[in-house]
C-alpha positions in Angstrom: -133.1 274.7 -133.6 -135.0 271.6 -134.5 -133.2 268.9 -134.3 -133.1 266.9 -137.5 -132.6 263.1 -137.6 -131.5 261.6 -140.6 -132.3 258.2 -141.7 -130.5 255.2 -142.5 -131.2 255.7 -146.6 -130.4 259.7 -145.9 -127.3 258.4 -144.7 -126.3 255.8 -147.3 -127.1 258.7 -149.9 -124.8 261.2 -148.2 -122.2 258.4 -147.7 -122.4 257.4 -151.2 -122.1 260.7 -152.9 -119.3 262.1 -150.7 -117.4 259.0 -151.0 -117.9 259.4 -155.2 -116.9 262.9 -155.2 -113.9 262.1 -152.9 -112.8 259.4 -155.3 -113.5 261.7 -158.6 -116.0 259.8 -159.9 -118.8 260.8 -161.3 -122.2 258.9 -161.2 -122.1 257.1 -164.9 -118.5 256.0 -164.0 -119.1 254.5 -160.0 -122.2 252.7 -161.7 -119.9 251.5 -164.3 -117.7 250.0 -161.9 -120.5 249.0 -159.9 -121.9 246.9 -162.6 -125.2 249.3 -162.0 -127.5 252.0 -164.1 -126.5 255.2 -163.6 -129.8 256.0 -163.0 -130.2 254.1 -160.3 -127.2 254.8 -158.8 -129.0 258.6 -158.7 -131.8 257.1 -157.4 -129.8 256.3 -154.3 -128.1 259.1 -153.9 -131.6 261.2 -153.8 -132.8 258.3 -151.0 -135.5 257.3 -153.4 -134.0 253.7 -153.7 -132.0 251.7 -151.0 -129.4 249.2 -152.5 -129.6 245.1 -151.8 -126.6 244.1 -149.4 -125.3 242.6 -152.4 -125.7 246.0 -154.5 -123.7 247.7 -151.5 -120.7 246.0 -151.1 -120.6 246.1 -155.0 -120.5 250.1 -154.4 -118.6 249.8 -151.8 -116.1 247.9 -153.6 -116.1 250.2 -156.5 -115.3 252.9 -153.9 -112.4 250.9 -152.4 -114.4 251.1 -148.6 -115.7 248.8 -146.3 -119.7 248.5 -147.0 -120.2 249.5 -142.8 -118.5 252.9 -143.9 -121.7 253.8 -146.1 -123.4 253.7 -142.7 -121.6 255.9 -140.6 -123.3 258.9 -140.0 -120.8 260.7 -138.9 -118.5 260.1 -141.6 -120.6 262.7 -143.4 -120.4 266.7 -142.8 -123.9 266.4 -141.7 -123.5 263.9 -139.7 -120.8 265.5 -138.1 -122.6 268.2 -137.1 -125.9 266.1 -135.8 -123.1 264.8 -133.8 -121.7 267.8 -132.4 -125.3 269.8 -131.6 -126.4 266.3 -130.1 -123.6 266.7 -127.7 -123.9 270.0 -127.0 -127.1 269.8 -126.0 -126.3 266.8 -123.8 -123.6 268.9 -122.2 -126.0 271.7 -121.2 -129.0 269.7 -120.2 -126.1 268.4 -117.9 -124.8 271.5 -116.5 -128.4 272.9 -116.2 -129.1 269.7 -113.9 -125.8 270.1 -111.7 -126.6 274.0 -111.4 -130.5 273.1 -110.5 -129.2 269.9 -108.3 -126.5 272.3 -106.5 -129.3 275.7 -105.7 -131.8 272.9 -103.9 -128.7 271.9 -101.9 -127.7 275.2 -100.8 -131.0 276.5 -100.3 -131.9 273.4 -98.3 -128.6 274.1 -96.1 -129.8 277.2 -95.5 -132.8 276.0 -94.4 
């Protein structure tokens, strides 16, 4: 499985959309609130533009978050699971290790 790393404007765009849909906005009416285009606010959402600070907590606002919870990348479903394959891989590379570190042992007692 490769493993896929998404970017901080992948993120944002994720974030943002979810966060729209959760709130049941759609795009014209978020920008609205935003004081934005809708078409940029679609812009975003595809990661072809990334928002000033300023432009953020405006969208943040609109949504009724904090602007740090556009960043979260686990806040997403996709994130999530980056997340959850990340550690899983961790937790195998680990017991791999302790199996490998615990063969040389015994095999060196034996010796």
């Amino acid at each position: 499985m490769p493993n896929k790393k998404l970017g901080i404007r992948e993120i944002l765009a994720l974030n943002l959309k979810e966060n729209r849909q959760k709130c049941g906005l759609t795009q014209e009416k978020l920008a609205e609130k935003a004081g934005i285009s809708a078409n940029y606010l679609s812009m975003v959402e595809v990661s072809k533009k990334f928002p000033t600070p300023e432009m953020l907590d405006r969208l943040a606002n609109a949504l009724k978050i904090e602007t740090f919870q556009l960043f979260d990348a686990s806040a997403t479903a996709e994130g999530a699971l980056l997340h959850l394959e990340k550690s899983i891989i961790n937790k195998i590379t680990s017991v791999i290790k302790d199996t490998i570190r615990e063969t040389i042992n015994e095999e060196c007692s034996k010796s």
